[in-house]
MARBA-3410 file (N, C-alpha, C, O; in Angstrom, 1 decimal):
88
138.0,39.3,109.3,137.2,39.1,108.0,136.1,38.1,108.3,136.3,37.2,109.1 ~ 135.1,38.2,107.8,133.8,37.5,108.0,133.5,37.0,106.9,133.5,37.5,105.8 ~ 133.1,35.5,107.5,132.6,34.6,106.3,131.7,34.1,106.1,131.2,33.2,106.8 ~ 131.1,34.8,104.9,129.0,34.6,104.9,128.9,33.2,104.3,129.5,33.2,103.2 ~ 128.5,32.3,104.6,128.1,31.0,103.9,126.5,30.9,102.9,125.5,31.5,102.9
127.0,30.0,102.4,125.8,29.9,101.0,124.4,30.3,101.6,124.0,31.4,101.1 ~ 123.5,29.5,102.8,122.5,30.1,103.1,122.3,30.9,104.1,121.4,30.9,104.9 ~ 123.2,31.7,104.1,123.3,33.2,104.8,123.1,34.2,103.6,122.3,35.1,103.6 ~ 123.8,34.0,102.8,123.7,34.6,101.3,122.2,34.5,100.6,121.6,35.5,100.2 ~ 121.6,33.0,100.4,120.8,33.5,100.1,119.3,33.6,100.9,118.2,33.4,100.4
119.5,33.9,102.0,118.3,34.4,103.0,118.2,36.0,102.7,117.1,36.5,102.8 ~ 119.3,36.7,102.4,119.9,38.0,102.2,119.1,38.6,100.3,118.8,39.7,99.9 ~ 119.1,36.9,99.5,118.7,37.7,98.2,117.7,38.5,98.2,117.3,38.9,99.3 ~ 117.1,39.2,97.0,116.3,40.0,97.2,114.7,39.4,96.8,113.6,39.9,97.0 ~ 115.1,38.1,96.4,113.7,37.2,95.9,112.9,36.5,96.9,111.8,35.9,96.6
113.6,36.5,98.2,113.4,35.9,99.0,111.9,35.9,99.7,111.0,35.2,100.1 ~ 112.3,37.2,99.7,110.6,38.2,100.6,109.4,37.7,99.3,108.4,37.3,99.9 ~ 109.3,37.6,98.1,107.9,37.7,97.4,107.7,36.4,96.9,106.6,35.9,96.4 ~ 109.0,35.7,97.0,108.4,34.3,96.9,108.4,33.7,98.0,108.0,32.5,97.8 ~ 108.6,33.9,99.3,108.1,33.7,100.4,106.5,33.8,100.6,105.7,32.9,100.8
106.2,35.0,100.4,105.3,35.9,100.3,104.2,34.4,99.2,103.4,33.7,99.9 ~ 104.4,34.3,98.3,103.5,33.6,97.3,103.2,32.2,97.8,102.1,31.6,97.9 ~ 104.7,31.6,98.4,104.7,30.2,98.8,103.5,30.6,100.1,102.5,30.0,99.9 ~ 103.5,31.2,101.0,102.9,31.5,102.2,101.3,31.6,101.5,100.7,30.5,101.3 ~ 100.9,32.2,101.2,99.7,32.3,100.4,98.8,31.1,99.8,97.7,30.6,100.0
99.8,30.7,99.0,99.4,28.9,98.6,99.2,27.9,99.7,98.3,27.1,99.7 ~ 99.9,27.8,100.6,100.0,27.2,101.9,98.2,27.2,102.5,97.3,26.4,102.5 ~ 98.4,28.8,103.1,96.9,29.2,103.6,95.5,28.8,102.9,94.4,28.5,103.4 ~ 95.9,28.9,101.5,94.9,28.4,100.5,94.4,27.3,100.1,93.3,27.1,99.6 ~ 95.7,26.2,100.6,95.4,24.8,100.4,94.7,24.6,101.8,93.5,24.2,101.7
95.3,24.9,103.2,94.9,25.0,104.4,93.4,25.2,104.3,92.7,24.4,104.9 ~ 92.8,26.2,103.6,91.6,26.7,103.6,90.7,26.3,102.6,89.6,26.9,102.5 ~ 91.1,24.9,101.6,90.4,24.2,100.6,90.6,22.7,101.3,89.9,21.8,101.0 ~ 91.7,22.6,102.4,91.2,21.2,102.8,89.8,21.0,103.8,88.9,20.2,104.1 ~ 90.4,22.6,104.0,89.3,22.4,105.6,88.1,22.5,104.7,87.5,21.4,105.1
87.3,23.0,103.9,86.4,23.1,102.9,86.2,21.4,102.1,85.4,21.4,101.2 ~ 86.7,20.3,102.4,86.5,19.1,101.8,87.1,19.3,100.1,86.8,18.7,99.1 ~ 87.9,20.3,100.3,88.7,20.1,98.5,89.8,20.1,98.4,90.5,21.0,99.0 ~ 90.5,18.8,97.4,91.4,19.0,96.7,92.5,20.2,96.4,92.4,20.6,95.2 ~ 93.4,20.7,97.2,93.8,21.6,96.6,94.7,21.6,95.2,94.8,22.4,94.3
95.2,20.6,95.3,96.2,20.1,93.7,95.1,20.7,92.5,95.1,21.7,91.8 ~ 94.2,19.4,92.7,93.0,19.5,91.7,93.1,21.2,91.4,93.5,21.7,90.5 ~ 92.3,21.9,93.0,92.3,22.6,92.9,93.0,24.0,91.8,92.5,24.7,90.9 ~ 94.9,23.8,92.6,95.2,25.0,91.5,95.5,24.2,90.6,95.7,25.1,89.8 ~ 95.8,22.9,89.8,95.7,22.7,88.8,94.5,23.2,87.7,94.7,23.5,86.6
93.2,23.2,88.4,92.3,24.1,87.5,92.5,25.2,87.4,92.6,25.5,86.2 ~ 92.7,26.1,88.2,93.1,27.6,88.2,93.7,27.9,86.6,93.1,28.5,85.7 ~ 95.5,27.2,86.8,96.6,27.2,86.3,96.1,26.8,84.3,96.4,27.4,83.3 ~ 95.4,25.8,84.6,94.7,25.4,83.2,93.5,26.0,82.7,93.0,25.6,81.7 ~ 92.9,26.8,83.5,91.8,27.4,83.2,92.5,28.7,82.4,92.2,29.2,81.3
93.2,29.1,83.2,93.6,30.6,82.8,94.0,31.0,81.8,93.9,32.1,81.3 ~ 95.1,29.5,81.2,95.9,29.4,80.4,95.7,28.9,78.9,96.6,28.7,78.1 ~ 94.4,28.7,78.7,93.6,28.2,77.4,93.7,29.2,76.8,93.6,30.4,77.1 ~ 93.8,28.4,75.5,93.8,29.9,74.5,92.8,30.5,73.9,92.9,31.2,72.9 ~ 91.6,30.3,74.5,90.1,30.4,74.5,89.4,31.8,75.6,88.5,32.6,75.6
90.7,31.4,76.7,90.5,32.5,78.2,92.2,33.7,78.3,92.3,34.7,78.9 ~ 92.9,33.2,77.7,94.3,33.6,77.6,94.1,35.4,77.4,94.7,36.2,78.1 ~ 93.3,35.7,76.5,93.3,37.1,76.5,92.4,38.0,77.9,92.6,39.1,78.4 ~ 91.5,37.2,78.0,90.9,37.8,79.6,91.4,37.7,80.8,91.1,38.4,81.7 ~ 92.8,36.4,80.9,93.8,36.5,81.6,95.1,37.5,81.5,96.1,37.5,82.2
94.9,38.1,80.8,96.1,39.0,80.4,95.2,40.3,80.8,95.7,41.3,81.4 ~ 93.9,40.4,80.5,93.4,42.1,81.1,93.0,41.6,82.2,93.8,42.6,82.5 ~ 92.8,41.4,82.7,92.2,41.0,84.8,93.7,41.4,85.0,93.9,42.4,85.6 ~ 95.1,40.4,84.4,96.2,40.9,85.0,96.5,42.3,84.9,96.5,43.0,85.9 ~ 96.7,42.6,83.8,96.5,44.4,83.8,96.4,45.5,84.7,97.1,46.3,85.2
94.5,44.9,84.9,93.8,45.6,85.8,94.9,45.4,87.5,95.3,46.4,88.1 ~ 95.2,44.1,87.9,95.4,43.8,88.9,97.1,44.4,89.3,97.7,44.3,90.4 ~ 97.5,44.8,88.3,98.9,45.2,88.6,98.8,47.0,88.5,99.5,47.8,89.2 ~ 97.8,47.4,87.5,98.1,48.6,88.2,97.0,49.1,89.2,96.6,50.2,89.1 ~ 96.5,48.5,90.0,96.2,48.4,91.5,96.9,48.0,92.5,96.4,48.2,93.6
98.2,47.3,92.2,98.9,47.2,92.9,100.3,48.1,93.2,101.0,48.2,94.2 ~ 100.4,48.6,91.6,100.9,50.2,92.0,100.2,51.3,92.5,100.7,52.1,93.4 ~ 99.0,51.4,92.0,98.1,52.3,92.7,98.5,52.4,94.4,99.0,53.4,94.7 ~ 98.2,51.2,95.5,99.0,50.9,96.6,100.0,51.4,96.7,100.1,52.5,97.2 ~ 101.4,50.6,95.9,102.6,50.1,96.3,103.2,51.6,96.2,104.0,51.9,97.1
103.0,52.8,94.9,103.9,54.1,95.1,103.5,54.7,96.4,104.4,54.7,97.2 ~ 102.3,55.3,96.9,101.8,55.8,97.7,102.8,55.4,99.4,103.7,55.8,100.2 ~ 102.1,54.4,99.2,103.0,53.5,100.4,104.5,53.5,100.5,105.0,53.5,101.6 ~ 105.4,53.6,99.1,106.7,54.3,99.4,106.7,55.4,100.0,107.4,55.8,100.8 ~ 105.8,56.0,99.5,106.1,57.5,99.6,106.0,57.7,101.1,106.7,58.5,101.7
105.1,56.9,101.8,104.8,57.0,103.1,103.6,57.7,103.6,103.4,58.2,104.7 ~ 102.7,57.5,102.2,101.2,58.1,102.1,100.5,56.7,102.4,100.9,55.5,102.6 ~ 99.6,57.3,102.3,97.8,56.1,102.4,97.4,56.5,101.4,97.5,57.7,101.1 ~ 96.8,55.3,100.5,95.7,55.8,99.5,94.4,55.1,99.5,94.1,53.9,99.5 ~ 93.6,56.5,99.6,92.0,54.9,100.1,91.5,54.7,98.7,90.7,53.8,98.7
91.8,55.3,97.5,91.0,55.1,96.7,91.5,54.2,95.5,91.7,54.9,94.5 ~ 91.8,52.9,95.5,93.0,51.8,95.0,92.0,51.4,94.2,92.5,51.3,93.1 ~ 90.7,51.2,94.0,89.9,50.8,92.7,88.8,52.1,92.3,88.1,52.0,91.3
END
């Protein structure tokens, strides 16, 4: 009998890969706004409060739209084990 311990378990979740995936991204981003002489806090703190005003909140909800089904556009194909060149 084999005994999987807590972070054996959760290296195994399934959340692991895309917030990996996000945290890695922010990383590169701050990496690539220091080296640029900027603040990255500042930084995504503007993002995060820009987006989220209720002045921009509805143009943040269609850019998202747009951006998710482009990323199905991608992501079925790619199950399937196709290519698709034409994603926009």
């Amino acid at each position: 009998m084999s005994t999987v311990t807590l972070p054996q378990r959760a290296v195994r979740h399934p959340a692991v890969v895309p917030v990996g995936a996000v945290l890695v991204a922010v990383l590169i981003g701050a990496v690539i706004m220091l080296a640029a002489g900027l603040n990255p806090v500042d930084a995504y703190a503007a993002v995060i409060t820009g987006s989220l005003q209720p002045g921009s909140l509805d143009y943040t909800v269609s850019v998202w739209g747009f951006i998710c089904g482009m990323g199905l556009a991608a992501a079925i194909p790619l199950r399937m084990g196709e290519f698709n060149m034409g994603g926009n």
